[in-house]
Phi, psi and omega in degrees: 000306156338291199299322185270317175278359167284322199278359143290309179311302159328297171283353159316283222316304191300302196308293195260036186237328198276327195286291192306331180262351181264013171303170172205160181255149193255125138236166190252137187214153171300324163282018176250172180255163198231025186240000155321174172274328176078031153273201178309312208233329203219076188269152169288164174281350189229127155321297170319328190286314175287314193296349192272343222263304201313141179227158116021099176102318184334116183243118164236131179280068176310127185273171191288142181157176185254099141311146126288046203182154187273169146261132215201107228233138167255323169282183146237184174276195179242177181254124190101331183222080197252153168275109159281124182218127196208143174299167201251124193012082175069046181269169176250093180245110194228131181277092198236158181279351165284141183269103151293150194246151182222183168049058154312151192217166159277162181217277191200125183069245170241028145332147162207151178233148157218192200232130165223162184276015189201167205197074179288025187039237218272351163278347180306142216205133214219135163195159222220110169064232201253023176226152208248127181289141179266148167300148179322154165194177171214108039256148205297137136305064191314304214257001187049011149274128210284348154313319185294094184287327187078042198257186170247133192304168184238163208246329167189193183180187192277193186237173232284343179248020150268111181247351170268172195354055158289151203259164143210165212223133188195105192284342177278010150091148170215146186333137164288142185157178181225096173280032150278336184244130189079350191276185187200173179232131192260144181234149160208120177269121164227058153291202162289123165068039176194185176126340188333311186195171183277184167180155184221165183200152170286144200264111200242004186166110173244152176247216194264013219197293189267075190252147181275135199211150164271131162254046178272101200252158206215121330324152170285017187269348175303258163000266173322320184248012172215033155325113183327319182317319173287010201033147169172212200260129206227143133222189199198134189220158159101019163260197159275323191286359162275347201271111211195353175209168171344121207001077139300084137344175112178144194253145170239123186280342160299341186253317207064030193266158121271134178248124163264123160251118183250155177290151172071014203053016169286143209282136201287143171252153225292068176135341193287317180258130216213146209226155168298147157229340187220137159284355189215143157235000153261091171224118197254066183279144193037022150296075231226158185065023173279156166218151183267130167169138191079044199174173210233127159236144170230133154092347185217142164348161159212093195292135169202072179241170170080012200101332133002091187235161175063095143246163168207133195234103234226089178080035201213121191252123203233109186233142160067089163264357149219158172201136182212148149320299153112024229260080210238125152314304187277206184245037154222164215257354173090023178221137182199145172320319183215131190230114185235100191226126169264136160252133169288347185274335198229308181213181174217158180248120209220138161051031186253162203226111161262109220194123198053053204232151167249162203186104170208117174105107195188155184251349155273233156280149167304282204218115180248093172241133167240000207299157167269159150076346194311156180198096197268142176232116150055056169242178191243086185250119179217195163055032182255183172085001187324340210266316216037047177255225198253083161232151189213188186298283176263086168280102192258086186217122184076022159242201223214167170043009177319127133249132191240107185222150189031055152298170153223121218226094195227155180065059196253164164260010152247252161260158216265317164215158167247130186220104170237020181261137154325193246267076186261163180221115179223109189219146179049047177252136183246096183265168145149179210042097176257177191033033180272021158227299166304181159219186160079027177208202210191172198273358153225145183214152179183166197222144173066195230150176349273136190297308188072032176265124189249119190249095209227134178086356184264147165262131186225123195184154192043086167229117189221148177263162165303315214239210191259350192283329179061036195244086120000015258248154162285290200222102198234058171311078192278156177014083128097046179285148163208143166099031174239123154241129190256090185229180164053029167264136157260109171253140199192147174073040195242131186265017144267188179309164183261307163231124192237153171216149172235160166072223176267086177280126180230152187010079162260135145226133172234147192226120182069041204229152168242119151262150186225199188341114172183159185297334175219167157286323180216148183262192151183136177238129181246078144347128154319098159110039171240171181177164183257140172230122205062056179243115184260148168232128199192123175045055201240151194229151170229202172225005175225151158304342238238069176300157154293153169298327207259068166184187194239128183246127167235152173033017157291161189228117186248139183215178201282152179279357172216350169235100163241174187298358182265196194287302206199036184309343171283353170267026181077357212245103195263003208296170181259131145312126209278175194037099175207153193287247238291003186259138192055036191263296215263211181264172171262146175246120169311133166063044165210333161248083209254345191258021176259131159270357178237032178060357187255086203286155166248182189279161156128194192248005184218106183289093183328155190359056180261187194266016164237013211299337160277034165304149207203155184254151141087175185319165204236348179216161185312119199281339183287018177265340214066195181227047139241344201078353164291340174078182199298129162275024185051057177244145181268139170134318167337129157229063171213200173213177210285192166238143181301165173257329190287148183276168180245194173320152119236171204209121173277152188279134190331148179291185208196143175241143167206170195273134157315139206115336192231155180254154178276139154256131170267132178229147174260141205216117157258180202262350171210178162285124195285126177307339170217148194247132035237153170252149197239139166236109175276167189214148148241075263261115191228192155130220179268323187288161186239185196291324233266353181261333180210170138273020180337167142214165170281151189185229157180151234248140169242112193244087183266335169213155100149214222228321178262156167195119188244188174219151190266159166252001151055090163251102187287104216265129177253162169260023175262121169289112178249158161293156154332119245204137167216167181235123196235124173266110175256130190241158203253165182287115178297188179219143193064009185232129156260183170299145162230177216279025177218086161283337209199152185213096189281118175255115158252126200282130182258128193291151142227051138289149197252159194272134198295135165302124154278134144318133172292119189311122176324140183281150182295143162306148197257182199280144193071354194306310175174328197274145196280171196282298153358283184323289150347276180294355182286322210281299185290323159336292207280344174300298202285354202271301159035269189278000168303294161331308184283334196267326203290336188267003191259003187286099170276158192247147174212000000 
């Protein structure tokens, strides 16, 4: 018996020493054949041809080139053994969903047309070099920003309970043409107590005045609160008779031709102009254990649906990954960049990572999860929303477990994230500029409840509308929010409220967080027969009084908007100045002043020498490097550059005096951007002054993404008159870095203790006055020992 179970076990061993050694590595090349071997020296030519050959451990290696095709993985991997598809040492590889166009013809005036086979209707997507083209429309998009609608007020429309042949009305006249077929109307209702959102519609009759639209949208809220009737900004788009100024379209879905208008009316040449053909450049639907990495998709989705779980998408740079018309019954148009989508009825999308990555640029959403477990990591999210509906940078809505954390998430035209996923994490996140089409929301939004969601650690900032309502929000716990705590967030500059909750606001707590310049710190719009019940404000710091009324406030602190406790708030830098009114302010809060260390918590989103106290925001490496570090992919939309070969300096910025009492920043500077992030400067602390003059330590300067990094100083004010007094900062061998010819930074401290009064020595005796000759010298004895007496306690030793 013994005998038959070492020889299973033997053949356990083989079989799974036989599993592990049969991966192989795969590769792909623009020069390859697909009737290849797919090794090294014989690569296949396609992707599809690798993605069909890869099993379970399998790593394909893609050579540098534009692939035209989706990747579409036909197995998936294992746990422990996943199929990997990554660029081949660093190469420059990009996937893209665009067709380039020839054989241009003239048409009429400075038109120009040609024939392609496919016709993706309202996704279709047209760019002429590195600028992304507009469908005809009038009135011209002058300034080319896609935030910018460039529209008109409209003169009157039907009103809010026509939803059928509904009108808008423009009495200085519209353009001729018969804008049924195919055109649509882009809309924004910004009456009082509306503004949310845009809406489009297909254009079913139009006159020299007028177009006719069905407006039956779902919610009717759609409508009802951005009736044409009610005015607000119009344009019109998507016939031929408009196509009349500088990169201009328009697709004839019968013909299948594109027409083009180029700047200066010149003939597009042969590759320049380049049309979607594909919607997708990825898709790993019901797909699980792919990882992604290191490479580039342009112009199409990146699918991680059906059941699609543990995938992980990695280093991967994803620009315009959808664009629509946008043409919708409901309020968000169904198109985003990274689509993490569960259906509940049938599967969950489970464990899947979006992680070092950039996402830019879209007229829908960025990264759209409904996924159990998702998890956005240290990513670059920017540019979505062109549209201005309920589409956002990040749309977390009808999965579980999120986490979206040290991100850096900026420039939406509603909101920057929507966060609807349940016992969600949103942490070390750097949002801003949000509503740059909408109003009335913010740079995190969300509605209802209870979440059981923790928003904690984020810098949230610069949020301004578009328009005149100006409402603006940091954090917009909306209609009937419940299940949220909100701490340690710094919010600022936003011009609503900092924090707004409506309605039946329920278990909330915000805690520990600073707000600054906003119209209020914190809002509340209360519906008739609503009211807040369990809302704690606790250890919170503003620069206004204007607390909600409806809630129970503890240990906040209102401090001056311009001479405030902090380091460098106009540099961004909120840490608190020690002995300042918010240090030791605030309580203790169970599992939330979990980093005080000296039992005294203080107000704010920043614990003085507390065990998080440099907590920092957004991403950890450079985006003009990209988030492979490899730098541009020759893409439009790109704001970065190659990366250097020389490592660069670093250098400290000229020494410096300052008075005790007060704190010094020291900063360190490099001389170019580091090929690879984080650069570390270790440092040491010497000089005359001792701990009992600052706080120093030996410690290191961390540069994670651009060229600077400073550390603040505590120069400690006493009643002793000291000699002149210093600090010498030595810096240490970086790592991704080198020394540059300023190693060391001397701070010398100006005492400003004031010098003790001496008594003025008594006047002498004049001569015969009586007194004996003896008295006199007793007399200078007790002067000189005295002033011995007086000197000694103010004399330091070091």
């Amino acid at each position: 018996m013994q005998s038959y179970f070492q020889s299973i076990c033997v053949l356990l061993i083989f079989f799974m020493s036989a599993s592990s050694t049969s991966a192989r590595d795969i590769y792909v090349a623009k020069t390859g054949d697909n009737s290849a071997d797919g090794s090294f020296s014989s690569p296949y030519l396609t992707l599809s041809k690798a993605a069909e050959q890869a099993q379970a451990g399998d790593v394909v290696y893609i050579r540098e080139g534009e692939y035209e095709e989706v990747l579409a993985p036909t197995n998936s991997g294992r746990e422990n053994e996943p199929i990997i598809f990554q660029s081949y040492n660093n190469e420059k590889v990009v996937i893209s969903a665009m067709q380039a166009l020839s054989n241009w013809q003239h048409d009429v005036n400075n038109v120009y047309v040609t024939q392609v086979d496919w016709d993706l209707e309202q996704q279709n997507f047209v760019m002429q070099g590195d600028t992304v083209m507009d469908l005809a429309r009038w009135p011209d998009n002058i300034d080319g920003d896609p935030f910018s609608p460039n529209a008109l007020r409209n003169t009157g429309g039907s009103d809010s309970s026509v939803a059928n042949d509904a009108y808008l009305d423009y009495a200085p006249g519209i353009p001729a043409g018969d804008w049924s077929n195919g055109g649509s109307i882009y809309f924004y209702g910004d009456k009082p107590g509306s503004g949310w959102t845009t809406w489009r519609a297909f254009i079913t009759a139009s006159t020299d005045t007028q177009v006719t639209f069905e407006l039956d949208k779902s919610p009717s809220w759609i409508r009802t609160f951005h009736a044409p009737g009610d005015k607000g900004d119009f344009f019109l788009q998507g016939i031929k008779d408009v196509l009349d100024y500088q990169n201009e379209w328009y697709f004839d879905p019968s013909t299948k031709k594109l027409y083009v208008q180029l700047p200066d009316g010149q003939v597009p040449a042969d590759g320049l102009v380049k049309m979607r053909k594909r919607t997708k450049t990825i898709d790993l639907a019901a797909k699980s254990y792919i990882h992604i990495k290191n490479l580039a998709v342009f112009g199409g989705s990146i699918e991680i649906t059906s059941g699609a779980s543990h995938n992980l998408i990695y280093g991967v740079t994803s620009l315009y990954g959808n664009y629509t018309l946008g043409v919708v019954s409901g309020f968000a148009s169904n198109n985003q960049s990274v689509n993490i989508r569960s259906d509940w009825n049938q599967f969950n999308t489970v464990g899947n990572v979006i992680e070092n990555s950039e996402i830019g640029f879209g007229s829908g959403t960025g990264i759209y999860d409904s996924g159990e477990s998702t998890q956005i990591l240290n990513s670059y999210i920017h540019d979505f929303n062109y549209l201005g509906n309920y589409d956002a940078i990040i749309n977390a809505r009808g999965g579980n477990h999120t986490k979206v954390l040290n991100n850096t998430i900026t420039r939406g035209g509603r909101d920057a994230i929507q966060g609807f996923n349940d016992n969600a994490e949103y942490a070390y996140n750097d949002i801003s500029y949000s509503n740059l089409i909408a109003d009335d929301c913010g740079l995190f939004y969300t509605v209802g409840g209870p979440s059981n969601t923790e928003i904690h650690h984020n810098w949230l900032h610069d949020a301004y509308s578009s328009g005149t309502k100006k409402k603006a929000t940091g954090i917009y716990l909306d209609n009937d929010a419940s299940g949220f705590t909100v701490h340690h967030n710094v919010i600022w500059n936003t011009e609503w409220s900092s924090i707004q909750i409506n309605w039946n606001g329920r278990d909330i707590n915000i805690y520990n967080n600073t707000m600054l310049n906003s119209s209020g710190v914190m809002g509340a719009w209360h519906k008739d027969g609503t009211e807040f019940s369990d809302v704690n404000i606790w250890n919170n710091i503003a620069d206004n009084s204007a607390w909600e009324p409806q809630s129970d406030k503890q240990n906040n602190v209102v401090v001056s908007a311009t001479a405030g406790p902090f380091l460098d708030s106009e540099n961004g830098d909120f840490r608190l100045k020690p002995n300042t009114t918010p240090v030791d302010a605030g309580r203790v809060i169970d599992d939330i002043t979990v980093d005080v260390l000296d039992g005294k918590p203080d107000a704010g989103a920043y614990e003085l020498n507390g065990d998080d106290a440099n907590w920092t925001a957004g991403i950890s490496w450079e985006p003009k490097l990209g988030p492979s570090g490899m730098g541009c992919y020759g893409l439009p939309g790109e704001d970065c550059r190659l990366p250097i070969e020389a490592e660069p300096r670093a250098e400290f910025k000229q020494n410096q005096t300052a008075d005790e009492g007060t704190t010094a920043i020291v900063t360190v500077t490099l001389t170019d951007l580091a090929a690879s992030y984080p650069v570390t400067i270790p440092y040491v602390i010497s000089g005359t002054a001792s701990s009992e003059d600052h706080d120093a330590v030996n410690g290191e300067f961390v540069i994670n993404s651009g060229t600077e990094a400073s550390i603040s100083i505590w120069l400690k004010p006493d009643d002793v008159v000291s000699e002149v007094e210093s600090i010498i900062i030595t810096m240490g061998i970086p790592t991704n870095a080198i020394v540059g010819g300023n190693d060391t930074h001397t701070i010398t401290i100006n005492d400003k203790t004031a010098p003790p009064n001496v008594p003025s020595q008594p006047t002498p005796n004049p001569p015969n006055s009586g007194a004996a000759g003896g008295g006199s010298a007793a007399s200078l004895l007790i002067l000189l020992l005295g002033g011995l007496f007086i000197r000694k306690p103010i004399t330091r030793w070091h």
